[in-house]
N, C-alpha and C positions, 0 to 999 in steps of 0.2 A: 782176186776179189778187189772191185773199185773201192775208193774211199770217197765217204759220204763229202759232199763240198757244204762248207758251213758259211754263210752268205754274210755271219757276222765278223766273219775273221776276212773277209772282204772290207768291210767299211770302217772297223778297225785300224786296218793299213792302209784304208784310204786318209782316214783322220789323221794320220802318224804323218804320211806324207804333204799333208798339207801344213800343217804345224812345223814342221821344217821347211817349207820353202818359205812360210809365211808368216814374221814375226808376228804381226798385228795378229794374225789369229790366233796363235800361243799365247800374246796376251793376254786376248780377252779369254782364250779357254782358263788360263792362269787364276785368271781373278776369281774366277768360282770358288776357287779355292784359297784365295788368298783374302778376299774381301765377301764372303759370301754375302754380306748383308747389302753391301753398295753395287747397286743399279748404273753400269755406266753409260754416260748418255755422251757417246762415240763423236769428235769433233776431228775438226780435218787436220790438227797439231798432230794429234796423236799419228797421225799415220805419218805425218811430214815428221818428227823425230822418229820413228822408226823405222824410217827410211834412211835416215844418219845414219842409224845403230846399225842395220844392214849392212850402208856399205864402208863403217870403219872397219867391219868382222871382213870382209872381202877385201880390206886394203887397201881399198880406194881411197878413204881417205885415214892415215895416219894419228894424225893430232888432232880433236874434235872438240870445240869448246858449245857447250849448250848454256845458253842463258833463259830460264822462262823463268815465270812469277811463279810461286809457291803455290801449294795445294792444285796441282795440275798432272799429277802423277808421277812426276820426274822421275823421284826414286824405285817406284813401285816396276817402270819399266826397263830403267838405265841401271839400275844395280842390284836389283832383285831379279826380273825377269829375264833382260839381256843375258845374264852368262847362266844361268838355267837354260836357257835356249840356244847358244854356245855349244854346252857341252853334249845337245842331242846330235852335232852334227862331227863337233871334232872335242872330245872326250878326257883328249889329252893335255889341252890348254890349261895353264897356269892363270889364276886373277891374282891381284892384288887392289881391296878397294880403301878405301879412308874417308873417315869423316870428322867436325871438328871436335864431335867429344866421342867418350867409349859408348855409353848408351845407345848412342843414334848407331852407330856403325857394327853394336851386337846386335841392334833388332833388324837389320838390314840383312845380315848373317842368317841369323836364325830363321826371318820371315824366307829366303832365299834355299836353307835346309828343308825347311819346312814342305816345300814346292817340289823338292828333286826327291824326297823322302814320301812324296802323297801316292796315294794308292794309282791315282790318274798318270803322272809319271811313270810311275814302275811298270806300273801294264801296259805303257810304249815305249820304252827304252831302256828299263831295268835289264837289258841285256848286254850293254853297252856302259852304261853308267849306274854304278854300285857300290857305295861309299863303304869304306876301308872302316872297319869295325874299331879296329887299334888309333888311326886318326879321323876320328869325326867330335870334333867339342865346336863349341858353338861359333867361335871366330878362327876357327880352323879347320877343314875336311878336306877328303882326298879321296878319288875313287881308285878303282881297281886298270886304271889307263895312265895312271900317276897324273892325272890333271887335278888340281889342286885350288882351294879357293881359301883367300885368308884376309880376313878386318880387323882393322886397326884404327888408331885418331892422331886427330895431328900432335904431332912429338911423343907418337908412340914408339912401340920398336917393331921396326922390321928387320931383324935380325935374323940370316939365316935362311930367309924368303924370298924366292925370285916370281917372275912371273912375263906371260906373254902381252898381259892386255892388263892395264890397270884404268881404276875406277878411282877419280876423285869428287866425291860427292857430298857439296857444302861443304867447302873447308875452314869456312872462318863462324862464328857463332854472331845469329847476328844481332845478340845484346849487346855484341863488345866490338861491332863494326867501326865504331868512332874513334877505339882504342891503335893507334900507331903500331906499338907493343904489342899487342895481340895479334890484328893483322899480318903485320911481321912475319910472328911465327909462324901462318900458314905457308906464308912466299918462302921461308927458307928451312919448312918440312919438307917443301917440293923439289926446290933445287939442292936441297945436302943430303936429303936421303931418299926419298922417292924414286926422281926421276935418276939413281942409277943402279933400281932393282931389274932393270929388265932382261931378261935372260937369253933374248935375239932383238940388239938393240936395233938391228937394220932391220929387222919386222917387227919390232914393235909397234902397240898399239895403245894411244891412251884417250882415255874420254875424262874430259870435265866438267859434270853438271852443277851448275848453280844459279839461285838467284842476286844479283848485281847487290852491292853493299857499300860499295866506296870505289870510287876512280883509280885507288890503289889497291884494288883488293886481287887476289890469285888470277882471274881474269885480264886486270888494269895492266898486271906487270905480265904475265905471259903474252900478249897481243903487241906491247910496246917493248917487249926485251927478248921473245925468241921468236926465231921463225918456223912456218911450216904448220901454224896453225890455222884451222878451218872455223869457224865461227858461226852457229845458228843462233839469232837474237830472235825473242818472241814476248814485240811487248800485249802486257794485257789491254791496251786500249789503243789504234790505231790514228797516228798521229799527221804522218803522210804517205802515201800510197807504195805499199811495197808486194812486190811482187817474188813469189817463194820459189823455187824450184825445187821438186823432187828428186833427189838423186839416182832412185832406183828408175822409176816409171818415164820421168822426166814430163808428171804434168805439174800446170802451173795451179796456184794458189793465190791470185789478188787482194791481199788486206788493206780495204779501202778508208778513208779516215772516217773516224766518227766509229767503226765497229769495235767491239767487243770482242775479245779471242772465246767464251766460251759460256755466253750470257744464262745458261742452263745454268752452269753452279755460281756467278758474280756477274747479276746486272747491273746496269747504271746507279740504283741505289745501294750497293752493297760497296761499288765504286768510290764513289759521293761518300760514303763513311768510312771509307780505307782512306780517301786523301786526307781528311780530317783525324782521322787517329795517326797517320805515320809523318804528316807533315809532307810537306811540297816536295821536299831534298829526297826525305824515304821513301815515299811513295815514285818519285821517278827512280832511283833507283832498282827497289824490290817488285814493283809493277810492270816500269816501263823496260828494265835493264838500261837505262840511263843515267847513272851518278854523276853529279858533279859534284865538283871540292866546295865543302860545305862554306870554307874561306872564301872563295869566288875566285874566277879567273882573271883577266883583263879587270873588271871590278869586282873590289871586296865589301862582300854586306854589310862589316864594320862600318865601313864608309856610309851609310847611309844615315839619317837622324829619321827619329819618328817621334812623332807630337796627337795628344790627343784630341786639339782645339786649334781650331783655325784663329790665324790673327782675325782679330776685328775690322778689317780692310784692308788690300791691297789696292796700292798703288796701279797695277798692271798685272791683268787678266790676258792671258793667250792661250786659243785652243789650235791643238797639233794636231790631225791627222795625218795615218798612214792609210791608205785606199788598197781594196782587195782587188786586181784583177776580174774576178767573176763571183759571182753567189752559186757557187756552186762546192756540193761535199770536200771537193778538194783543194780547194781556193785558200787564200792565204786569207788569216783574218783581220778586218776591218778595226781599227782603231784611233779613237779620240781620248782625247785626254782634254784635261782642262789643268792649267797652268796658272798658278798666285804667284808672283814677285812681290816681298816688301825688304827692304834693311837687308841689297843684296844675297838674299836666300830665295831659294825656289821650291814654291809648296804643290807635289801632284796631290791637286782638289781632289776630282772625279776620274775615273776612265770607265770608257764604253769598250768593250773586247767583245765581237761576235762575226760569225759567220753570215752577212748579209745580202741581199742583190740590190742590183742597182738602184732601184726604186727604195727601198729602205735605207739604205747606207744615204740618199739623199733626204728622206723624211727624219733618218733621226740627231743627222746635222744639224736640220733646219727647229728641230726642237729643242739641241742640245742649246744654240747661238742664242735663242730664245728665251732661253733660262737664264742665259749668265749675258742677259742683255746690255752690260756694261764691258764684254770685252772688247782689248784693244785690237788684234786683228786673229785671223783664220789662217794659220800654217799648212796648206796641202802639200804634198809632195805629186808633180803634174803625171808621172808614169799611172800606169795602171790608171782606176776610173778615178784620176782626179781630175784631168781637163774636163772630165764631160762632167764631174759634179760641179765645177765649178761654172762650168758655161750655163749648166741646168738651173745653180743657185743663183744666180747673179742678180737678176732684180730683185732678189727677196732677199739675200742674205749680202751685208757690207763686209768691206775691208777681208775680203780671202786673198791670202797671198801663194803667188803661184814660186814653189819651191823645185831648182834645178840641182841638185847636189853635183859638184864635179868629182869630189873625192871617194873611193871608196869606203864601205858602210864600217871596216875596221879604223879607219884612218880618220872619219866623224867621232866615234866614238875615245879617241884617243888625244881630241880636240879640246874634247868637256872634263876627262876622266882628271886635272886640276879643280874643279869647278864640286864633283861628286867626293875628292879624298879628302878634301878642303871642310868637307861635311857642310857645304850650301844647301844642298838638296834634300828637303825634307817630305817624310811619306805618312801616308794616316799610319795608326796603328795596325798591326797581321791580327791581333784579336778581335776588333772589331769589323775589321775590311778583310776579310778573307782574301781577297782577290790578291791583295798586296805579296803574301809569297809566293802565287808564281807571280808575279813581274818580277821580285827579287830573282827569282830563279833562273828567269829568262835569260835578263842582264846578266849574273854572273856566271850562266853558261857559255856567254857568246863570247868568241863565236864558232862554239859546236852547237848551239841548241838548237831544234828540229824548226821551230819558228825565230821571228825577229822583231816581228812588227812592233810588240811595244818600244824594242829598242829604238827601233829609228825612229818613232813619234817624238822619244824623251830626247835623244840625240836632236832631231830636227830641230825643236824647241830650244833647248841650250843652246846652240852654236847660233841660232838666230839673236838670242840676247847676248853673245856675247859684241855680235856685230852691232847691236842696241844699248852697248853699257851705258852709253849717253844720256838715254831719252829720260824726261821724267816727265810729269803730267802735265796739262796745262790745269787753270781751274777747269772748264769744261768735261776734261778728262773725269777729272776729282767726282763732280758733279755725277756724272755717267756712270763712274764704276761702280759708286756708292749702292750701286743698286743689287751688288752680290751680298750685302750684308744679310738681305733676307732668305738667303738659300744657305747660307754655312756650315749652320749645324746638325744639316740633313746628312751629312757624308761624315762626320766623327765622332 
């Protein structure tokens, strides 16, 4: 006698089969069940870290460090879903994951149980994977293949526990990112007890997700103290043109500047008010995954003075430009500054920072020169469109000077850095001028940071006065400048 063919126990094992070859759809099958409420509205990260996670489980890549900004899934797919998805293919694997308090790293567990214990689960793979009655508690299980899954936080114990594939996920807490001390502790749960749980250290595997915290934080010192790590960065606001590559599929991903990693759940306004709540330092950090040392590097913020009120006259007015190549999305951006000298100190008045084309970068010169119609001369730098601004402005705008820098842009800045520790250099206020921490930022990134242009305008500017320590006014001069007195109080 035939037996009846049941067409659902066909697509059944078809579904099964797809769900193992195919994270992203384990995923999102996942979620049903783990977020039934959230809608996900599918972005191209998502597949480009799941394509990491693929091939660290294939071995291709060993050491895997993921850097993205928070609320992006991270956890839901790299320590909840990833060894769920694991264990439908090899059963037997050992995890170990951590995180930086016990809280976060039980409900990781448990949301993680919860998934391999659903009914959706069990009716594809409950044949294979079937946790061990005797050890299943919430930061501890084991199936019937002896693959094993165990959470813990940083300077907890891992006592007694080995594993194939370990998960470090957020190991510093990031109230206490600023904390030395605390920090610390994460970097040396890693190296004294972590990294020598592995129980085939020559196939081991380990992943680190987080979002960036400080230039010394678990990432800072894995990348600058061991080898053989792999590195995905994913900041949320694209700064200059980076280009992704898939590991699995091997297509490409163009994140061009000016974009958004995921404007569905954080648009430009939502942006706009994360830089304002975390400040310049935090938000490149937790955003961009770009920290810098809050102290600054080459210059320290310390160094800087800031004043709420313009002197009532300076002696010498000079505006600096640095000139953008092209107006275009990917162009460097265009900046002017305007420059007070009085009682050897130097006051950044105004700056203009934007992405312009040629025709504007020359209209909003010829407006800025306009306003501060008593400066002493116009600093361009001649590369990029400054010869043609300057050949454009010439009968309408006086005294531009055409600047040739011979030195390198580290070796400028290392000219004046007497001149900024000396505290000469004074800046509006950060709470009234917003604009002012990032320029702080900028400057005390460099020179790692993604742009420079304010540097080298303020660079350009000092090293001109120092070659001018001489000059003072004539009356004429006096006469002529007097005429910033009525724009002053607009910028503080």
């Amino acid at each position: 006698m035939s037996s009846v063919h049941d067409p659902r126990l066909d697509a059944l094992m078809k579904h099964k089969n797809i769900c193992e070859k195919s994270f992203s759809y384990f995923f999102y099958r996942s979620m049903k069940i783990l977020e039934p409420q959230t809608k996900i509205k599918w972005n191209w990260h998502l597949d480009l870290v799941i394509e990491y996670l693929e091939s660290l489980y294939l071995g291709q890549i060993k050491r895997l460090i993921i850097n993205i900004p928070p609320r992006n899934f991270k956890s839901l797919i790299c320590n909840v879903c990833f060894p769920a998805w694991v264990w439908t293919k090899e059963p037997s694997l050992r995890f170990i994951s951590s995180s930086y308090v016990a809280e976060l790293s039980t409900k990781h567990s448990y949301d993680r149980r919860q998934l391999i214990e659903s009914d959706w689960y069990k009716q594809l793979w409950g044949d294979v994977v079937r946790l061990e009655r005797d050890n299943n508690q919430k930061n501890y299980y084991q199936n019937t293949k002896r693959g094993s899954m165990f959470s813990t936080s940083t300077n907890g114990s891992v006592t007694g526990h080995g594993c194939n594939i370990m998960i470090v996920d957020d190991p510093h807490d990031p109230m206490e990112a600023s904390s030395d001390v605390q920090r610390e502790s994460g970097i040396v749960f890693w190296k004294e007890t972590l990294s020598s749980r592995f129980n085939d250290p020559k196939n081991a595997r380990t992943l680190v997700v987080m979002q960036r915290l400080h230039e010394r934080d678990l990432t800072g010192y894995l990348l600058a103290e061991e080898n053989g790590w792999t590195q995905l960065k994913i900041p949320i606001e694209c700064e200059s043109r980076t280009t992704f590559i898939f590991p699995i599929t091997n297509k490409e991903k163009n994140y061009e500047p000016g974009e958004i990693l995921n404007p569905e759940y954080e648009g430009r306004e939502e942006l706009d008010r994360a830089k304002i709540s975390l400040g310049s330092y935090g938000y490149a950090a937790q955003k961009q995954q770009e920290p810098a040392p809050r102290e600054g590097g080459m210059v320290k913020r310390e160094w800087f003075k800031f004043c709420d009120r313009l002197p009532e006259y300076f002696p010498s007015i000079v505006l600096s430009c640095d000139m953008a190549f092209k107006g275009e999305a990917d162009s460097d951006y265009v900046v002017m500054q305007v420059w007070g000298k009085k009682d050897g100190n130097h006051y950044l008045i105004e700056q203009i920072r934007k992405k312009l084309t040629f025709t504007e970068t020359c209209r909003a010169l010829e407006e800025l020169a306009a306003q501060y119609k008593g400066y002493r001369e116009i600093l361009i730098e001649e590369k990029a469109n400054g010869a043609a601004v300057i050949d454009t402005l010439a009968s309408r705008v006086h005294s531009m000077i055409r600047i040739n820098p011979k030195d390198p842009k580290v070796s400028r800045l290392n000219a004046v850095l007497p001149m900024i520790e000396a505290g000469n250099v004074f800046l509006p206020n950060p709470l009234t001028q917003p604009w002012v921490d990032d320029f702080i930022l900028e400057v005390c990134r460099f020179p790692k940071a993604v742009h420079d242009d304010q540097v080298d305008a303020m660079t350009q500017y000092l090293n001109r006065e120092k070659e001018n320590i001489g000059w003072y006014p004539s009356v004429e001069d006096l006469d002529r400048l007097s005429a910033k007195s009525d724009t002053s109080s607009r910028y503080w």
